[in-house]
N, C-alpha and C positions, 0 to 999 in steps of 0.2 A: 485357607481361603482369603484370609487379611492379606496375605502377600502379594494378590491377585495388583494390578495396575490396571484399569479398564478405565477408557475416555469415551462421553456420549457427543458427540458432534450435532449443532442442529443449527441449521442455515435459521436467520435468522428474515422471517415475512419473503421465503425464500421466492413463488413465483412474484410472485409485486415486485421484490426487490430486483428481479432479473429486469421485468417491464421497463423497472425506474430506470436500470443502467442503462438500456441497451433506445430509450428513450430520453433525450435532459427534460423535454417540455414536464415531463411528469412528475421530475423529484419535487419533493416538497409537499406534492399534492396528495390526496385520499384518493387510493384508486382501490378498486376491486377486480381482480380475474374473475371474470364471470360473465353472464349477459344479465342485462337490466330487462329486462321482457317479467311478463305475470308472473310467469311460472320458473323464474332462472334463481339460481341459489348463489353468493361469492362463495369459491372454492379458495380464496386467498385474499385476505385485506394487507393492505402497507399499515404502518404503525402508526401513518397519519390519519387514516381511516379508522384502526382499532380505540385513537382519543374519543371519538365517536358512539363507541358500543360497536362497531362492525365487527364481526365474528367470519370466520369459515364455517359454512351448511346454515349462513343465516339466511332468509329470504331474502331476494334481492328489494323487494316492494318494502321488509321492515328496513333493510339495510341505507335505502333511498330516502326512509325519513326519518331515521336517525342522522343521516349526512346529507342532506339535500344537495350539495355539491361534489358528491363521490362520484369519480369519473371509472366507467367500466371498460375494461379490456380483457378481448378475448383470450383465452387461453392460448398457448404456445407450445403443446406438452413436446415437442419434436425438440423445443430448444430446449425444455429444461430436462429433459434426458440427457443431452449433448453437454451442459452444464454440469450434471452432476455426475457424468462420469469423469471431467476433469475435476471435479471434486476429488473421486476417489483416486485418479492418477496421485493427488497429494497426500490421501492414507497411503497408499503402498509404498511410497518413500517411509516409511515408517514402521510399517508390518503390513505382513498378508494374514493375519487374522482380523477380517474386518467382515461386520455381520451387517448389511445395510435393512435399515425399519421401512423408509420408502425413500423418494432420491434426493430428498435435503435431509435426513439422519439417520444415523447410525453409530453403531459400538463397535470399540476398538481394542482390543488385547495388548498394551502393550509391557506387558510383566517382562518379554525378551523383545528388543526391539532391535531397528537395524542397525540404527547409529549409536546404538548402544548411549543412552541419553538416561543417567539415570535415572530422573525426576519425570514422574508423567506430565506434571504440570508445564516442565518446560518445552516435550514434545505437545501439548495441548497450544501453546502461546507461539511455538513456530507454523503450526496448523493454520491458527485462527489467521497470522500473519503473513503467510503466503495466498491463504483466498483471498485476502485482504489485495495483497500486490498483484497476483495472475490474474485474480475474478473480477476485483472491485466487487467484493460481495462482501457480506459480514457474518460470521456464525458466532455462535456461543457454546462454549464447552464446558462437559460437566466432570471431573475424577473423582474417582474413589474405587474401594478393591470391590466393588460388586458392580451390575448391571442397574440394579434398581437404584444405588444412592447416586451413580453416575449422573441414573435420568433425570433425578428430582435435582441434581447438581444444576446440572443444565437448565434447566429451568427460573434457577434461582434469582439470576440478575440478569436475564433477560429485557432488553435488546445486547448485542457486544459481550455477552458475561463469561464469566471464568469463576470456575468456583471449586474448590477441592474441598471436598469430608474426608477425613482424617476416621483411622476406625478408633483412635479414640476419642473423636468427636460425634463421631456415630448415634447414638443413643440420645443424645442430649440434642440433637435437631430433628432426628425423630421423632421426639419429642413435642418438640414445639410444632411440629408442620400439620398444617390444615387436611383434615381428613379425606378433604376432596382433591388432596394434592397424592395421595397415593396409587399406585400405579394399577387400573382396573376398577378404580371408585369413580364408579358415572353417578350423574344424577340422583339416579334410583337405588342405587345402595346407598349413596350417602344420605339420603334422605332416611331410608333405613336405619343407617348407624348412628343418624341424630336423636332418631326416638328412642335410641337405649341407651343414650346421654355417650358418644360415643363422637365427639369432636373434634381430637389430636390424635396424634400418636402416642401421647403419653395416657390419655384414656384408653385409647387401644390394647396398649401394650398389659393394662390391668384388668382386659378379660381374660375367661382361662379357655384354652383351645377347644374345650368340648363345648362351650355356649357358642365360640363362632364357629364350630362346623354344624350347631344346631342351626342357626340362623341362618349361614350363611353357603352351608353345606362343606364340598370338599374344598372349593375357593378360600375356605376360614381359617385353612394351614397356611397360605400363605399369607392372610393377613397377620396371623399371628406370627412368623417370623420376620416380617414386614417389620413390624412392631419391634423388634430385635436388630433392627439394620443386617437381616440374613438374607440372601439367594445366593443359591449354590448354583444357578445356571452361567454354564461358560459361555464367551463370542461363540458362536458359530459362525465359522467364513462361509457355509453352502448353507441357505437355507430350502429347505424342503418348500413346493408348493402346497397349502393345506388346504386352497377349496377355490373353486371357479363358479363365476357367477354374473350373472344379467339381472339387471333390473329398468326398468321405464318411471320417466314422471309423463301423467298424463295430460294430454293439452289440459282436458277437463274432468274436473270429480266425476266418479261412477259410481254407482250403486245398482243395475240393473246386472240383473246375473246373466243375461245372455252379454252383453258388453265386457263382463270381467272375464268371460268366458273365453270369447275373442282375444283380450288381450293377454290373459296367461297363455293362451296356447301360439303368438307369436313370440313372447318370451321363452318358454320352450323350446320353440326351432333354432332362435339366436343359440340358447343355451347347448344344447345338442350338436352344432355346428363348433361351437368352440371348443366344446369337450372335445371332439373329435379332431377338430386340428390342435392341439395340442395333446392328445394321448393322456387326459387325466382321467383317472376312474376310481370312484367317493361311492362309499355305501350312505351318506347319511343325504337326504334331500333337506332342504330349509325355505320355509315360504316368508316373504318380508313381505307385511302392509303397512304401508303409510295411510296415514286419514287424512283426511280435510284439514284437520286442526294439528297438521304436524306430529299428532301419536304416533307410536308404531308399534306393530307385534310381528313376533316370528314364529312360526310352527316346524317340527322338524320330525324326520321321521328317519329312522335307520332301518336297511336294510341285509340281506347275508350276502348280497352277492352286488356285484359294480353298475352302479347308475351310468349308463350311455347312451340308450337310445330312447325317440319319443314315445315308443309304445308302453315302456315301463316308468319314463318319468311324469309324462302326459295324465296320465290316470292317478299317480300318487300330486302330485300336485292337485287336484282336483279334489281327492281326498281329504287333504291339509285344510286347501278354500273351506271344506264343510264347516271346520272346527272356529270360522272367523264369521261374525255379526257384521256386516257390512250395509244392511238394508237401510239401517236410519244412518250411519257412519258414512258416507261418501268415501272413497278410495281416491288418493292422489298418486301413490306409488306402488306398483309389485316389482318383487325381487325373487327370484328363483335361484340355488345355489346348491353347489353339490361337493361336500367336504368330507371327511375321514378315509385319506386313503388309503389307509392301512389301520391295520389295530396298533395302535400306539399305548404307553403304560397310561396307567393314570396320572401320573405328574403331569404326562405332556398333554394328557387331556384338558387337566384343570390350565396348562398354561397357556392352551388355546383359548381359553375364555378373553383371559390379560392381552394378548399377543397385537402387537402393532403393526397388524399386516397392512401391506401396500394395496390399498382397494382399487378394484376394476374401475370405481366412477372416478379416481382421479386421471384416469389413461382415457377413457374413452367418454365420458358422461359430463359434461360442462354445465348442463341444461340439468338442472333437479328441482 
C-alpha cells in the first residue's frame, strides 16, 4: 500500500476564482457566489473575502457584516462544469484513474502513469502548472501513497500549495495535525473528541480501538487507522451514485404543522420526479431539518424494498416529521433524500459516513 502514488488536486476558491478571471473589475476584491437577499447563503468566497471570516454555507446577512464590502455574484454552475471538465482533460494526460469528489477536486492514481514520470510530485507540479497556463486558475496538490494523507496534503499550504508526506514521514504529522483536520471530524465529533482530551493525532493514535468504536461506533476503525496514516481505499475512476435528494430554504420560518405539511409534500413531488428521471432506486429515506438558528437534524428510515414513488415515500416522510419537535423550533429548511442502493458491506457503509459526495445544492440550489 506504501507504493501506492495517489495526488488530491483541489482548485483553489475555485468558483470566485473563475468569477475573478473571467471578470478583471473583480480581482482583488471580496466576492461571494451567492445572493445577498435574507435568506441566500455564499456557496463560495475568494480568499479576499475568507481574510474576513467568510466561509462557504455561511449566511449571506452574517457574511455582509463581517465584510461590509463583499461584493455578490451569481452563481454560474453551466461554466464551472465546462471548466472543470477541462480540468480533467489535464488528469487524463496523466492517467485514467481519476476519481472526481465534485468539480474542483479530486484523486489521482498515479502509481503507473502515462508519461511514465516517476515522481508523483513532479506530475502534481506540471498539473498545478498547466491550469495555471490553459485556465489561469490556481490549484493545490496534495501526494502521498493513500487517499486520506493526499487530502490532508492538500490542504496543508493552501492557497498555490504542494505538499508531499512521505510514508516515512507519516506518523510524525499525523501526529502533529489538528483533530478537526481529519477526514470526517465535523464539529460535533470533534467537540466529542475534545471532551476525552483527544486533540491531535497523536492523542488519537493512544486510544485503543475498542474505546473509539465504543464512542464512536463502527466509524472508530477508521479513526484508529487514521491515527496510523492507514486507508486502504483505492482511486475509484467510476463512482457509484449513493443517494438523490431535494431540499427547500424557506422564504419564512415555519412551525405550523399544516404549513410543514404542504411543504414536505412538494418536496416529495420534486423528489419522486428526479428519482424517476434518473432511474435511482434507495431503500433508506432521510428527513433533513434545519431550524431557525441554523441547527439541523436528520431522521432516516430503511426500508426492504426500493423508494420511488409518492404513495410510499409521502407517508414515510410524514412518519419521520413525527420523530422532530418543531412547534417551539421554527423550520428554515427540509430536505428529503433517498440513499442505499444496494446492500453494500459494511466498510462501504461506514465510508459513506466520510464520503465527499458532490451535493445536489451545489447544482441546482444557490438560494439556502
Amino acid at each position: 500500500m506504501n507504493e501506492r502514488k495517489i495526488i488530491h488536486i483541489d482548485m483553489d476558491a475555485f468558483y470566485a476564482s473563475v468569477e475573478q478571471r473571467d471578470n478583471p473589475v473583480l480581482r482583488g476584491k471580496p466576492i461571494a457566489v451567492g445572493y445577498a437577499e435574507e435568506r441566500g447563503v455564499v456557496a463560495a468566497a475568494s480568499y479576499e473575502a475568507r481574510r474576513f471570516g467568510v466561509r462557504s454555507a455561511m449566511s449571506s446577512l452574517k457574511a455582509k457584516r463581517l465584510c461590509p464590502q463583499l461584493i455578490f455574484i451569481p452563481g454560474r454552475m453551466e461554466v464551472y462544469k465546462s471548466v472543470s471538465r477541462q480540468i480533467h482533460e489535464i488528469f487524463h494526460e496523466y492517467t485514467d484513474i481519476i476519481e472526481p469528489i465534485s468539480l474542483d477536486e479530486a484523486f489521482l492514481d498515479v502509481t503507473e502513469n502515462k508519461p511514465c514520470i516517476p515522481l508523483a510530485v513532479d506530475i502534481a507540479k506540471e498539473i498545478k502548472q498547466k491550469v495555471r497556463e490553459r485556465l489561469n486558475l490556481v490549484a493545490s496538490a496534495g501526494i502521498s501513497y493513500n487517499k486520506f494523507l493526499a487530502k490532508i496534503a492538500s490542504d496543508y499550504r493552501k492557497p498555490d500549495g504542494l505538499c508531499t508526506i512521505h510514508p516515512a514521514q507519516a506518523l510524525d504529522f499525523v501526529a502533529r495535525l489538528p483533530i478537526e483536520s481529519f477526514w470526517g471530524v465535523g464539529p460535533v465529533t470533534a467537540k466529542k473528541m475534545h471532551s476525552l482530551g483527544i486533540h491531535n493525532g497523536e492523542q488519537l493514535r493512544m486510544q485503543s480501538l475498542e474505546m473509539l468504536m465504543r464512542e464512536f461506533g463502527k466509524v472508530g476503525t477508521i479513526y484508529y487507522d487514521f491515527a496510523r496514516g492507514i486507508d486502504s481505499r483505492p482511486v475509484e475512476a467510476v463512482r457509484i451514485r449513493k443517494s438523490v435528494g431535494c431540499e427547500h430554504t424557506l422564504e419564512k420560518d415555519i412551525s405550523k404543522r399544516s404549513s410543514v405539511i404542504i411543504e414536505l409534500y412538494h418536496i416529495v413531488v420534486e423528489l419522486v420526479n428526479r428519482l424517476e428521471h434518473i432511474g435511482f432506486h434507495g431503500n433508506t429515506l432521510t428527513l433533513k431539518i434545519k431550524f431557525h438558528d441554523f441547527s439541523q437534524i436528520t431522521r432516516s428510515i430503511t426500508q426492504g424494498r426500493g423508494l420511488m414513488s409518492i404513495d410510499v415515500i409521502l407517508p414515510l416522510s410524514k412518519q419521520l416529521l413525527q420523530e422532530v419537535d418543531y412547534e417551539h423550533r421554527p423550520i428554515r429548511l427540509i430536505g428529503i433524500s433517498v440513499s442505499n442502493p444496494r446492500e453494500e458491506s459494511e466498510e462501504k457503509g461506514v465510508w459513506e459516513q466520510l464520503s465527499f459526495e458532490f451535493s445536489d445544492w451545489e447544482v441546482n440550489h444557490w438560494k439556502k
